[in-house]
FITOR-22745 format. One record per atom (N, C-alpha, C): atom name; residue in one letter; x, y, z. Coordinates in Angstrom, 1 decimal, m for minus. Layout:
<sites>
{"CA", "A", {X, Y, Z}}
...
</sites>
This chain:
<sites>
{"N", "X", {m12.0, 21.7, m1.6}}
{"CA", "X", {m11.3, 20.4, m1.7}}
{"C", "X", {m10.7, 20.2, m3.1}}
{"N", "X", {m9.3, 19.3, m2.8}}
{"CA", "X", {m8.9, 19.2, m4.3}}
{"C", "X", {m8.9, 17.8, m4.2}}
{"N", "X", {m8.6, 17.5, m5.9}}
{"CA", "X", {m7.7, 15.9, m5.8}}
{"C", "X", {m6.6, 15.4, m7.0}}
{"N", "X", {m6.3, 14.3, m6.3}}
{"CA", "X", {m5.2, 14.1, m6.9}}
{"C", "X", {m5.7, 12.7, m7.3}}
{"N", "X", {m5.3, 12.5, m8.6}}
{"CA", "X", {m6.0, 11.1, m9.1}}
{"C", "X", {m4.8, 10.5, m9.8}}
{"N", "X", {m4.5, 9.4, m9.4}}
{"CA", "X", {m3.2, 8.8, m10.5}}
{"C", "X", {m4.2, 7.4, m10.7}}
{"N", "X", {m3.5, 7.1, m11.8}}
{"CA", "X", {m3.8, 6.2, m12.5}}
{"C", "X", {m2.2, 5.0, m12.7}}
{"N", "X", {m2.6, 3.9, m12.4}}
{"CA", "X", {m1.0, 3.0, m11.8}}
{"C", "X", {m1.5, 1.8, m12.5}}
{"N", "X", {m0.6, 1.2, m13.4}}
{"CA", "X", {m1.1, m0.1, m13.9}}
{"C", "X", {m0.1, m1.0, m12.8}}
{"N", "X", {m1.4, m1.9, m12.7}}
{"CA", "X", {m0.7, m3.1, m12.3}}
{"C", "X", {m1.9, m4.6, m12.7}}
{"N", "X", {m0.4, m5.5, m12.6}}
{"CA", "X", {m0.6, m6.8, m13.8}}
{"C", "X", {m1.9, m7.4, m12.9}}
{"N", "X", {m3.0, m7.8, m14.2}}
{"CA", "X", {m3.7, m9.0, m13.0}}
{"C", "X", {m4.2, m9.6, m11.7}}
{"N", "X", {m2.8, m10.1, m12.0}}
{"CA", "X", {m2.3, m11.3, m10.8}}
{"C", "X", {m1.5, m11.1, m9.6}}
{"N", "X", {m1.7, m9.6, m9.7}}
{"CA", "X", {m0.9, m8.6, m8.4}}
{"C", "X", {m1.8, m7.7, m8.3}}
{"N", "X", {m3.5, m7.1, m8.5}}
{"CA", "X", {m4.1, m6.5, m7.8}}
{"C", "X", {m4.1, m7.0, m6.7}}
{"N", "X", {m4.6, m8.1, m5.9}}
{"CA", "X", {m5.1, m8.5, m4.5}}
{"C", "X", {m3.6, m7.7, m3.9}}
{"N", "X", {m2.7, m8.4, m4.0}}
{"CA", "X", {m1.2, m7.7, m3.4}}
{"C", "X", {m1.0, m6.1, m3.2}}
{"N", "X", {m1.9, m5.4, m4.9}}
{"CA", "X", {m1.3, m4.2, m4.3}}
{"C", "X", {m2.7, m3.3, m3.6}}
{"N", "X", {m3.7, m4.0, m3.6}}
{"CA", "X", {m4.7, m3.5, m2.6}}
{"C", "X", {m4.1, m3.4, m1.1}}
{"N", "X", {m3.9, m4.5, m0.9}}
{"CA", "X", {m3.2, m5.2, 0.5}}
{"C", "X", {m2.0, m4.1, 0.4}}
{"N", "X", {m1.1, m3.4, 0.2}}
{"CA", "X", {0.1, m2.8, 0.2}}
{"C", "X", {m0.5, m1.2, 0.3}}
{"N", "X", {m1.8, m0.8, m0.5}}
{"CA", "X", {m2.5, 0.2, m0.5}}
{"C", "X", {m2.8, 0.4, 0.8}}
{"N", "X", {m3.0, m0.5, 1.3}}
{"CA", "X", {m4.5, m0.4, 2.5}}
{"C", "X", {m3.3, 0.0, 3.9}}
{"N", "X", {m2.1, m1.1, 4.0}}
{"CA", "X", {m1.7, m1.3, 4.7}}
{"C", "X", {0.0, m0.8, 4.8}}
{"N", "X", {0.2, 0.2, 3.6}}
{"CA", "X", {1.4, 0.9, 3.6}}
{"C", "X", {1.2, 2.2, 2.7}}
{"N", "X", {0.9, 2.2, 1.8}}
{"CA", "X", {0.3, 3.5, 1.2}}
{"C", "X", {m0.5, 4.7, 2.0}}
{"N", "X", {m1.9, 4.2, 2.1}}
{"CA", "X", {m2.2, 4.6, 3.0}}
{"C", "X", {m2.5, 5.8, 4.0}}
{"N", "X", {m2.2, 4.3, 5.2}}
{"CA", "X", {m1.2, 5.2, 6.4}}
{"C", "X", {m0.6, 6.4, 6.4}}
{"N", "X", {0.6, 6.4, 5.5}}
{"CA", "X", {1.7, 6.8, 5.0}}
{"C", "X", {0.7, 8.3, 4.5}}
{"N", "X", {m0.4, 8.2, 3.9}}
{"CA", "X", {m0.9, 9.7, 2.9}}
{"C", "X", {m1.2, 10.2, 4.1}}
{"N", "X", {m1.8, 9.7, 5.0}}
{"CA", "X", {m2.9, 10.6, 5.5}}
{"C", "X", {m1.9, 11.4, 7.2}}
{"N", "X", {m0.4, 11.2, 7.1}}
{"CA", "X", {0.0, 11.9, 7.5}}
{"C", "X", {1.0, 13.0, 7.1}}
{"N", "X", {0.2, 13.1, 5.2}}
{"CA", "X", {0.9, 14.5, 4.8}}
{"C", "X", {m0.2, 15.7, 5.0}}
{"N", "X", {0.5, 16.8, 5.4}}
{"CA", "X", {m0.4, 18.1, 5.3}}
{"C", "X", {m1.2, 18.4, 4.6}}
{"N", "X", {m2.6, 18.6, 4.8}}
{"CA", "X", {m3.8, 18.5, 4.5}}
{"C", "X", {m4.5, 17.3, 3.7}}
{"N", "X", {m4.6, 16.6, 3.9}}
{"CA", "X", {m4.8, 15.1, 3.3}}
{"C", "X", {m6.6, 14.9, 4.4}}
{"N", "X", {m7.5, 14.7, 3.2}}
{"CA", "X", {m8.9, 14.4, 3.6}}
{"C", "X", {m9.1, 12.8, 3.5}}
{"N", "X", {m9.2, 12.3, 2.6}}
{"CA", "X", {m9.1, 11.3, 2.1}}
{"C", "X", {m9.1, 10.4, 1.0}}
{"N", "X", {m9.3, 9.2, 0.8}}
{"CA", "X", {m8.7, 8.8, m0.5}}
{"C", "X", {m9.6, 7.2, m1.0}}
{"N", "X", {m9.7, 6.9, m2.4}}
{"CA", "X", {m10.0, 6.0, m2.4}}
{"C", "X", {m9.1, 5.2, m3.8}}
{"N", "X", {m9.4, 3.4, m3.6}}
{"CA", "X", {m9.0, 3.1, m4.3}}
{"C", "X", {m9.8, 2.1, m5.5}}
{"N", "X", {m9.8, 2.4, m6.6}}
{"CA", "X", {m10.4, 1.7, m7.5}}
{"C", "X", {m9.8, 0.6, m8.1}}
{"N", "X", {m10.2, m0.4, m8.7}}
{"CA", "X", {m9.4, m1.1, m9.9}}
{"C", "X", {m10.5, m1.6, m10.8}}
{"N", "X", {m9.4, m2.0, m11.9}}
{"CA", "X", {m10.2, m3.3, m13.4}}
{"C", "X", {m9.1, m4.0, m12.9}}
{"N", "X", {m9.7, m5.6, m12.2}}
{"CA", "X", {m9.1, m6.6, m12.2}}
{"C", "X", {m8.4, m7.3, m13.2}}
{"N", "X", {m9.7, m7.0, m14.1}}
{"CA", "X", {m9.3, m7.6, m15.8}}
{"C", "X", {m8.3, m6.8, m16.8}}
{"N", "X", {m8.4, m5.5, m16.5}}
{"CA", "X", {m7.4, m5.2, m17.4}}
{"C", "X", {m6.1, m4.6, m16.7}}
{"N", "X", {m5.9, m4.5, m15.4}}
{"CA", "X", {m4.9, m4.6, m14.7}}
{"C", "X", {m4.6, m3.2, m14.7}}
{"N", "X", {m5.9, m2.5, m14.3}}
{"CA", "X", {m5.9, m0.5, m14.1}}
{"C", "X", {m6.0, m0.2, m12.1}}
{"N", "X", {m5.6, 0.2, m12.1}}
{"CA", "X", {m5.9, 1.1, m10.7}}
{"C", "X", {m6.0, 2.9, m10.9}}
{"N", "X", {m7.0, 3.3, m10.2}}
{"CA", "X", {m6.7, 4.6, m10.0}}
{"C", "X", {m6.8, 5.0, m8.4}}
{"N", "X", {m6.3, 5.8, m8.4}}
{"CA", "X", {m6.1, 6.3, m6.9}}
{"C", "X", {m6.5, 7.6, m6.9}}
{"N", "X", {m7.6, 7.8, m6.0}}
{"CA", "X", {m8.3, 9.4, m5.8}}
{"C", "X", {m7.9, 10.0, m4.2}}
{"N", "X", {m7.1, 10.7, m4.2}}
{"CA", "X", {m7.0, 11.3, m3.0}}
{"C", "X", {m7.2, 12.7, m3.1}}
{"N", "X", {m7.9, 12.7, m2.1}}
{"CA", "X", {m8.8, 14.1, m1.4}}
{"C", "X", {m7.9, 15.1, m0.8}}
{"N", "X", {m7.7, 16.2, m0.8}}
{"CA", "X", {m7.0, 17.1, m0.2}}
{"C", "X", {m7.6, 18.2, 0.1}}
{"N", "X", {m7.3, 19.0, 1.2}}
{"CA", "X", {m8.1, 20.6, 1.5}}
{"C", "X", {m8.0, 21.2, 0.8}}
{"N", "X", {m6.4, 21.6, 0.4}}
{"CA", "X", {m6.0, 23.0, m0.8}}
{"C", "X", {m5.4, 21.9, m2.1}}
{"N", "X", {m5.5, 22.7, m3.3}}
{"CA", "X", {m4.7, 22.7, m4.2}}
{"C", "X", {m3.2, 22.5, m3.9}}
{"N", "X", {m2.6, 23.5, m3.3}}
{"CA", "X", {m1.0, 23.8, m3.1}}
{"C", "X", {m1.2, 22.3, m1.9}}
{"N", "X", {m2.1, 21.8, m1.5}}
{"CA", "X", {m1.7, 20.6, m0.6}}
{"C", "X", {m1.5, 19.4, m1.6}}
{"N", "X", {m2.6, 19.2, m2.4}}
{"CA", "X", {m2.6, 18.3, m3.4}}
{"C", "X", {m1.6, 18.4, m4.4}}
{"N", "X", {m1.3, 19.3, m4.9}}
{"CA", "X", {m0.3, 19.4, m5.5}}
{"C", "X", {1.2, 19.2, m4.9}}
{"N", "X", {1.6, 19.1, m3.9}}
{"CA", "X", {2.4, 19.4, m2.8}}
{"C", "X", {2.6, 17.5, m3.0}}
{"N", "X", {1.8, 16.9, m2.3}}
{"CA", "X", {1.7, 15.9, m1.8}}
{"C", "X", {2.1, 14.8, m3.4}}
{"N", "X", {1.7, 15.9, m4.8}}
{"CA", "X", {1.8, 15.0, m5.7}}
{"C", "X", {3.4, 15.4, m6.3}}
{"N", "X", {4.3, 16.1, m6.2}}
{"CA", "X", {5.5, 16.6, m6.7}}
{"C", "X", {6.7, 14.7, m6.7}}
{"N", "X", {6.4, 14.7, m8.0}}
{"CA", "X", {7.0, 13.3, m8.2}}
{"C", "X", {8.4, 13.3, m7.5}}
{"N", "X", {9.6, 15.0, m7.1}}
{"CA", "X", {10.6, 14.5, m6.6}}
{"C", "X", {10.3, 14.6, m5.1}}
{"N", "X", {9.1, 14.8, m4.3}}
{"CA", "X", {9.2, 14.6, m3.3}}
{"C", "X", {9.0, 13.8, m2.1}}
{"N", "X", {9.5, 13.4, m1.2}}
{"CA", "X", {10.1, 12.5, m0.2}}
{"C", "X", {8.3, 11.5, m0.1}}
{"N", "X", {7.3, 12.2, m0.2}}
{"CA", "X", {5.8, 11.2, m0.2}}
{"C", "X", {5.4, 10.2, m1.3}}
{"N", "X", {5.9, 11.1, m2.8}}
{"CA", "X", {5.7, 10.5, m3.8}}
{"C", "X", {6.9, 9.2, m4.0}}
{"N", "X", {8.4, 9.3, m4.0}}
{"CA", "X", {8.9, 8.5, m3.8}}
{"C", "X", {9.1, 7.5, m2.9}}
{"N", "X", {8.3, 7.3, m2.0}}
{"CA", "X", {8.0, 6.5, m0.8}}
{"C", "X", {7.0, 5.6, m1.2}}
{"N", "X", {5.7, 6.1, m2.5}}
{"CA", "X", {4.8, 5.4, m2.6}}
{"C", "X", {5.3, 4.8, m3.5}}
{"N", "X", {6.3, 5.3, m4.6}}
{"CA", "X", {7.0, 4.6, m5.6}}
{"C", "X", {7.4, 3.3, m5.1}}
{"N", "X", {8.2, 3.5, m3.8}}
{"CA", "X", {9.3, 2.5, m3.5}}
{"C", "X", {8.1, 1.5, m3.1}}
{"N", "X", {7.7, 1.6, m2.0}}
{"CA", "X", {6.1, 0.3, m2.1}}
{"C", "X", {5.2, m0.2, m2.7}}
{"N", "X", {5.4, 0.5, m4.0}}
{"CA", "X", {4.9, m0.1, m5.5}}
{"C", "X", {6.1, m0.6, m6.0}}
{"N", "X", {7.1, m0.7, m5.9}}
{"CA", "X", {7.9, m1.6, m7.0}}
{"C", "X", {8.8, m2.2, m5.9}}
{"N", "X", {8.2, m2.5, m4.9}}
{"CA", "X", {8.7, m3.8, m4.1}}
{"C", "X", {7.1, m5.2, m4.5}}
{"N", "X", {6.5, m4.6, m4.9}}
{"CA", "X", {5.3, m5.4, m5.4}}
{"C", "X", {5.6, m6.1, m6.9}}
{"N", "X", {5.9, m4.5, m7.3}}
{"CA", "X", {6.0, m4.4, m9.1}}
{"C", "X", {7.4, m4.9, m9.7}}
{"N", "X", {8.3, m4.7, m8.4}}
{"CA", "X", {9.5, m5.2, m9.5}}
{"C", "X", {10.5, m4.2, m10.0}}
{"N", "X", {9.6, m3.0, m10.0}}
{"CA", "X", {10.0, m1.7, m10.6}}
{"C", "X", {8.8, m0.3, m10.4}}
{"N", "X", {9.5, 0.9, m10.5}}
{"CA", "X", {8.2, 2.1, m10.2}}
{"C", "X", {7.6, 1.7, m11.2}}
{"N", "X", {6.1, 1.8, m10.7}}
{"CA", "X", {5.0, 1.7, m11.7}}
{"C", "X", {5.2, 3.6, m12.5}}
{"N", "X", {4.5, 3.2, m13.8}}
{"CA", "X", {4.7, 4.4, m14.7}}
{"C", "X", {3.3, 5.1, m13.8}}
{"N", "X", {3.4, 6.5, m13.7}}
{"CA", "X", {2.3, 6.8, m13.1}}
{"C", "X", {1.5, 7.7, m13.7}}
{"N", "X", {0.2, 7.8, m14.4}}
{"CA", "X", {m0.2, 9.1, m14.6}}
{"C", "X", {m0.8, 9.5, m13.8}}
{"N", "X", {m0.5, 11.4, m13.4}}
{"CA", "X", {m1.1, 12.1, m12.3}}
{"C", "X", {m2.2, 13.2, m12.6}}
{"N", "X", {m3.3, 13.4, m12.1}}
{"CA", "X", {m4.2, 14.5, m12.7}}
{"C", "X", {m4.5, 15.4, m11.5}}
{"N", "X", {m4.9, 16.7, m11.7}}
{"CA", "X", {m5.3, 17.7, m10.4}}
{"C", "X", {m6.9, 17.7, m11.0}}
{"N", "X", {m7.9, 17.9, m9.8}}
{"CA", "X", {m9.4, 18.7, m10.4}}
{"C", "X", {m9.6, 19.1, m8.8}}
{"N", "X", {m10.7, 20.1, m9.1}}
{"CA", "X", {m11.2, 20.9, m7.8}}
{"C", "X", {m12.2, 19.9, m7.9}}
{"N", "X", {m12.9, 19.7, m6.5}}
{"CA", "X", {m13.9, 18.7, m6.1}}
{"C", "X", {m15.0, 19.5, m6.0}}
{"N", "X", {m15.9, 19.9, m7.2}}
{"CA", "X", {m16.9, 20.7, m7.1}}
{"C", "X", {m18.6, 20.4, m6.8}}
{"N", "X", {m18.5, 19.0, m6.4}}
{"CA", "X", {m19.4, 18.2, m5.7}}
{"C", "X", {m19.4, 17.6, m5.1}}
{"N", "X", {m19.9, 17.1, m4.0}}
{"CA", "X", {m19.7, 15.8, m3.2}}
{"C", "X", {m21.1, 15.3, m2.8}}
{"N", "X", {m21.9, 14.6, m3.4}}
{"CA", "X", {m22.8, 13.9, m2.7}}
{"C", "X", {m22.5, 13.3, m1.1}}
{"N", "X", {m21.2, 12.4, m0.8}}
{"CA", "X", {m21.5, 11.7, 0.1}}
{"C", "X", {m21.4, 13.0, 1.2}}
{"N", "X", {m20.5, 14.4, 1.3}}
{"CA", "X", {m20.2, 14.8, 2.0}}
{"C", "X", {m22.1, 15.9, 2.1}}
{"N", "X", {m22.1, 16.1, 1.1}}
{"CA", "X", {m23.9, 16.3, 1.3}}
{"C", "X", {m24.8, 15.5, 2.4}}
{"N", "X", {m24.6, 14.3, 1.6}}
{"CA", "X", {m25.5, 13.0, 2.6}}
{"C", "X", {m25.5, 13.0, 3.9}}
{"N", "X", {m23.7, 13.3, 4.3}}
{"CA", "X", {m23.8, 13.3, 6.0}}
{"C", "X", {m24.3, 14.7, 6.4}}
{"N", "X", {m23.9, 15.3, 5.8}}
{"CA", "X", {m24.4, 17.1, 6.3}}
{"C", "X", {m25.6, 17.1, 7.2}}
{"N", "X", {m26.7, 16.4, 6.2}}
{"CA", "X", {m27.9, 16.5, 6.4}}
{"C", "X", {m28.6, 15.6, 8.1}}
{"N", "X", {m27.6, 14.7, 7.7}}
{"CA", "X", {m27.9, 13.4, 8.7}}
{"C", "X", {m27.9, 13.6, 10.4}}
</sites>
């Protein structure tokens, strides 16, 4: 498993909004690119941070799914800056997922 983690500022007083936009257009939208496991979303309310952790089978998927010219990444752009006003600046990072408790937890269950 890989992942892909961006980091997306957004103001304050537009977390609840881009949760709601996450949940309900984002999303959707990831988990019908090629190899996509899953994903979660974080924030600081207070200082107006989001990170976004999405899960992928392969590297070349994660990486794939993060290529800022292509048709997934600019689709999440465009429903961030119908919120934002404008594309949020995005930083993107790769790591191999070389643990997983939860996926442990259920193994056993």
């Amino acid at each position: 498993m890989h992942v892909r983690m961006l980091r997306v500022p957004v103001p304050p007083d537009k977390i609840d909004a881009f949760i709601q936009i996450w949940h309900n257009e984002m999303l959707p939208f990831a988990k019908t690119q090629k190899g996509w496991h899953s994903a979660r979303l974080l924030v600081d309310r207070e200082a107006g941070k989001t990170v976004i952790i999405g899960v992928w089978e392969t590297e070349a998927d994660a990486r794939a799914s993060g290529n800022m010219s292509s048709a997934h990444v600019q689709s999440q752009q465009d429903m961030a800056a119908k919120l934002l006003g404008a594309r949020p600046a995005v930083e993107m990072e790769y790591y191999e997922v070389a643990g997983d408790a939860w996926q442990e937890l259920t193994a056993g269950a």
